[in-house]
C-alpha positions in Angstrom: 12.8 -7.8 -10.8 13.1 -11.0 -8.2 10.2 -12.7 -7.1 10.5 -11.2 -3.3 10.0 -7.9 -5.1 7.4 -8.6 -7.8 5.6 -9.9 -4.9 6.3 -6.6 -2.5 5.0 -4.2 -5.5 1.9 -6.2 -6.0 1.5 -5.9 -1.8 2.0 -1.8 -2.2 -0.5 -2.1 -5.3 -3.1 -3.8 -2.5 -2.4 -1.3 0.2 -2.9 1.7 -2.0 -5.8 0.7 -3.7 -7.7 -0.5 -0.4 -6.5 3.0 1.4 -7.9 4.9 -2.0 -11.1 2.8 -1.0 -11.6 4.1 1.9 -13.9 7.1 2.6 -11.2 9.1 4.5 -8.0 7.7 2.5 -5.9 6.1 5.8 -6.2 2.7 7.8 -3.9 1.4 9.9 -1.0 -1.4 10.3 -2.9 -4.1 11.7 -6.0 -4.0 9.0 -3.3 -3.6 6.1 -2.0 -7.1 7.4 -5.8 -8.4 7.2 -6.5 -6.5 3.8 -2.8 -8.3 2.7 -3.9 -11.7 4.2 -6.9 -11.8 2.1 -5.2 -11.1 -1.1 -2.5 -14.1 -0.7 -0.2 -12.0 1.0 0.1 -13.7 4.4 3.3 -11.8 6.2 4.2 -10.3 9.4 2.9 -7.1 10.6 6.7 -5.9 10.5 6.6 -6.9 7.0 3.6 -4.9 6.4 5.1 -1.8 8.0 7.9 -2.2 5.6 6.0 -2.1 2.5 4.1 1.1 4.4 7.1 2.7 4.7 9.0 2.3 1.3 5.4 3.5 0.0 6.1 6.6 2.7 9.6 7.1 0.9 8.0 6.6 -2.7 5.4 9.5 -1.6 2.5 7.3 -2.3 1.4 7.3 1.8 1.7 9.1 4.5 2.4 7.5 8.0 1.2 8.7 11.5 1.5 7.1 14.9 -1.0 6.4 17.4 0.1 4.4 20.8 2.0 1.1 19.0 -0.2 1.2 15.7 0.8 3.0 12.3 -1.4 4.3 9.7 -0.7 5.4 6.3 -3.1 7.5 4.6 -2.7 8.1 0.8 -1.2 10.8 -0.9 -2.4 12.4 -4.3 0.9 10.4 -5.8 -0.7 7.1 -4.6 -4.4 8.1 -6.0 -2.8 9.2 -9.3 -1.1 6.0 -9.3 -4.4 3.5 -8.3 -6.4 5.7 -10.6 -3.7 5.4 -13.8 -2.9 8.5 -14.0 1.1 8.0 -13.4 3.3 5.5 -12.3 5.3 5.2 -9.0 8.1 2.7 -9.4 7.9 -0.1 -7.2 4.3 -0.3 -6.9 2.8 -3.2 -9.4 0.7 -1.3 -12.1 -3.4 -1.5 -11.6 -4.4 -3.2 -14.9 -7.1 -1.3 -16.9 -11.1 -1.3 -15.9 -13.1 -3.3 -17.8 
């Protein structure tokens, strides 16, 4: 794995675990680029809807539209995977609790 794509698994790590944070499991584009921004991953919006939607194809998200935004909720497949249960390839591993 190149660096470009160890860096894009550790972004789809960020997005599903701040989506499996939220109470009802979806936010969309444009606070995913914040959440990203915050965690060293400053990129573009496009960017961001990239990594949304090879999550989408993985079956980790869902994505809906509304007017120009996206917003990806998470699937069981992406909880199973932030909670350790399974592994989605191409989606940086959570390390354990403490």
């Amino acid at each position: 794995m190149g660096y470009e794509e160890h860096l894009a698994a550790d972004a789809r790590l960020v997005i599903l675990r701040e989506l499996a944070a939220q109470t009802a499991g979806r936010l969309n584009d444009t606070i995913l680029t914040s959440v990203l921004d915050s965690f060293g991953h400053r990129r573009s919006r496009e960017w961001v809807r990239t990594q949304i939607a090879k999550l989408e194809e993985l079956g980790a998200v869902t994505i809906a539209e509304a007017g120009t935004m996206r917003i990806a909720a998470i699937t069981r497949a992406g909880l199973d995977h932030v909670e350790r249960r399974s592994v989605i390839d191409g989606v940086a591993r959570p390390s354990p609790e403490a």
